[in-house]
C-alpha positions, 0 to 999 in steps of 0.5 A: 765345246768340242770341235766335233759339236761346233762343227755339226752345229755349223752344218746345221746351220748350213741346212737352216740357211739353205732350207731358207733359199739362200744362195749358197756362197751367202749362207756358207759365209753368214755360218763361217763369220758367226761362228768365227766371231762366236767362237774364235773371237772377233780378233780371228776376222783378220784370218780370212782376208788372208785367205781369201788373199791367198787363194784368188792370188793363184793363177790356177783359178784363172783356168775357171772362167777360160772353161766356162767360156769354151763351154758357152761357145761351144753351145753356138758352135754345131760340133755336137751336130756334127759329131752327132751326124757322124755317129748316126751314120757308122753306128745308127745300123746297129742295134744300140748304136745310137746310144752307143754313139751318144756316149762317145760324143758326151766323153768328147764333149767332156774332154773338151769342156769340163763342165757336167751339164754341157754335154746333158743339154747339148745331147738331150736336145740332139739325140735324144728326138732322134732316138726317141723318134726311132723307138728307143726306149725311154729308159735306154735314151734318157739314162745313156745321156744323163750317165754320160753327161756326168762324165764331165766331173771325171774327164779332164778338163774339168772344173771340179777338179781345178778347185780341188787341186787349188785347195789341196796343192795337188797337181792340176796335171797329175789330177786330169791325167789321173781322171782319163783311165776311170772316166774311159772305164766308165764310158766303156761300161756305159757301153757295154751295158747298152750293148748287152741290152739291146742285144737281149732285148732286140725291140728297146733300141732298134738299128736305124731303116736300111733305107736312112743308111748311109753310103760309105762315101757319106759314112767317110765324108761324115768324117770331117766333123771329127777335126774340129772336136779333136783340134780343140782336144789337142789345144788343151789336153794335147799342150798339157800333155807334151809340156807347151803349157801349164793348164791354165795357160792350155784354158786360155788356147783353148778359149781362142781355138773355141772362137775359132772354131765357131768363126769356122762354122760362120757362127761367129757373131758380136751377139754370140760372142757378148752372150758367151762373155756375159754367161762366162762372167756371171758363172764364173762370178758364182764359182768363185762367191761360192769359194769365199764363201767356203773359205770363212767357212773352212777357216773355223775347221782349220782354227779348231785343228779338228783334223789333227783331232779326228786323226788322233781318234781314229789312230787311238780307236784302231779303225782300219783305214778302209773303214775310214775310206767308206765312210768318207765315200758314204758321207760325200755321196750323201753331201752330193745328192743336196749339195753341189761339189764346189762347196763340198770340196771346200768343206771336207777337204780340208778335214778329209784330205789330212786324215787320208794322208795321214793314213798312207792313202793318195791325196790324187787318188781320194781326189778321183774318188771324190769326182766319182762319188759326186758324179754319182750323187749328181745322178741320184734321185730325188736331187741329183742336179744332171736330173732337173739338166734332163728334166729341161731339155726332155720332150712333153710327156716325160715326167720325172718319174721317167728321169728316176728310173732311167738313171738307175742302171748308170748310177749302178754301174758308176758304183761298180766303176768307183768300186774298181777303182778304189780296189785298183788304185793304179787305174787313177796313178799310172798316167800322173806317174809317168809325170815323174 
């Protein structure tokens, strides 16, 4: 049989199991062990210990749970109001302003976290009353928080791109300081997009009353609430950065420096920190099910050399490589609006990131994209996962109908980011090349 056809029997197998409600990690290692004993042969079994062996053993997994656990403390810490104040003070006089500030906090609450629904949640339950109370429209307000909750796949540190580093051999390092430039660049068109509009359309969202303004003691007092969010950068990406950790051990300081935090704003209880304990756990737990499940899975991928075979194909039909690239980006896309990413990465990379190679394309650069693709996926209609995020923070009287059409715009203008950097790949290369 041809390791194409096993391949998409496998796949919709996958769909069966899923259309079933089984829980992803269950129905991605029911497919791999019977096709693995169908296939390969009862004998082959003895691969996946191995495997499962050799991918838990690498200390880079470790920074998973250490991120999901900054991400639940975080939850109780008030930085996210604290920030929010400040921007409502310096940009809430302008119009936009506070969509503008909402996106400015979700690229600081990304760069902290690393994971997509936090800054969704957090901002939705923060901005969003205080926007819609102001007569922004509900376009504007939903959509700046859905696009700019999404940062958090792109904006180092992010989970997603630990898994893809762990399965690839490339560089956690090189891949968060590959995502800095895209993920700013799409924060910028975000906001470019909702000045334009506001300035187009004066009445979709107003400049907060001359008499809520604040004072430029207040303004400068306000402030303060930048400290904490950047000390916590710093104790992550800062360490990473100048070389005083690697990044799982930067995951680890920025746990501690979380429980700081939250200790400093006199929210540190046994209740908070047990509850942050259990949710890291059973997240984590998640993540790394979904991993072994994917590992079965991937290990009959890996056993049919479909690769090398695909590889093989396409150099003898003569495809140009960019043709390959799209229809790559296309698939994900697809895979992404039914699929979360962790098993998405653990399915494809190891048939896509061969053939990319093999291309003379970047492995670090297809990883940016593949962030890129997902992001967007993650915000398309009618199963984009940061849309039912939204949907469970979003006041009575907002139905989906309203998400859909609100994300439209930022999902446009992520295509147009993805584009960028798929024709100006050095915007994802010149940081990690000054990693040497």
């Amino acid at each position: 049989m041809s390791p194409v056809l096993i391949v998409l029997l496998m796949f919709l197998a996958l769909v069966v199991l899923f259309v079933l409600g089984t829980p992803v990690a269950f129905a991605l290692g029911t497919v791999g062990l019977t096709f693995i004993i169908t296939i390969l042969g009862p004998a082959k079994l003895q691969i996946l210990p191995h495997a499962v062996f050799a991918q838990m053993s690498g200390e880079v997994l470790i920074a998973i749970p250490l991120f999901i656990m900054i991400g639940s403390l975080l939850d109780k810490s008030g930085i996210a109001d604290d920030m929010f104040e400040l921007i409502y003070k310096w940009l809430g006089p302008m119009p936009g302003g506070l969509a503008v500030g909402t996106v400015l906090v979700c690229v600081v609450i990304a760069a902290i976290v690393g994971i997509v629904g936090a800054a969704t949640v957090t901002m939705g339950l923060i901005a969003l009353p205080a926007m819609l109370s102001r007569n922004y429209k509900k376009e504007i307000a939903i959509g700046c928080i859905s696009g700019g909750g999404a940062l958090g796949f792109l904006i180092p540190p992010s989970v997603t791109m630990i898994v893809y580093s762990s399965v690839t051999g490339v560089s956690i390092g090189k891949m968060f300081l590959g995502g800095i430039l895209p993920g700013l660049l799409l924060a910028s068109l975000y906001i470019i997009y909702i000045i334009v509009r506001s300035f187009v359309q004066p009445g979709i969202c107003p400049a907060i009353p001359k008499e809520e303004r604040a004072t430029w003691t207040e303004k400068f007092l306000a402030l303060k609430g930048l400290f904490l969010p950047f000390l916590l950068i710093f104790s992550i990406m800062g360490t990473i950065f100048m070389g005083l950790a690697t990044p799982t051990e930067a995951s680890a300081v920025g746990a501690l420096a979380a429980i700081g935090v939250v200790a400093l704003h006199g929210k540190l209880s046994w209740d908070v920190f047990s509850s942050s304990l259990y949710r890291t756990a059973r997240l984590g737990s998640m993540v790394l099910w979904i991993i072994i499940g994917c590992l079965a899975f991937s290990t009959v991928i890996n056993s049919l050399a479909l690769p090398a075979f695909l590889t093989q194909v396409i150099k003898s039909v003569g495809i140009n490589p960019w043709t390959v690239l799209v229809a790559m980006m296309a698939s994900l896309f697809f895979l992404g609006m039914v699929m979360d990413d962790l098993p998405i990465i653990m399915i494809t990379t190891p048939i896509y990131v061969p053939i990319i190679t093999s291309l003379g394309f970047d492995p670090l650069w297809y990883g940016i994209l593949f962030i890129l693709n997902m992001q967007m996926a993650y915000l398309t209609p009618p199963f984009g996962f940061v849309l039912f995020y939204m949907k469970g923070v979003v006041p009575e009287g907002i139905s989906m109908g309203d998400i859909y059409r609100s994300v439209g715009p930022f999902i446009f203008l992520q295509a147009i980011g993805l584009i960028i950097v798929m024709l100006f790949p050095q915007i994802s290369l010149w940081l990690p090349s000054l990693m040497g």
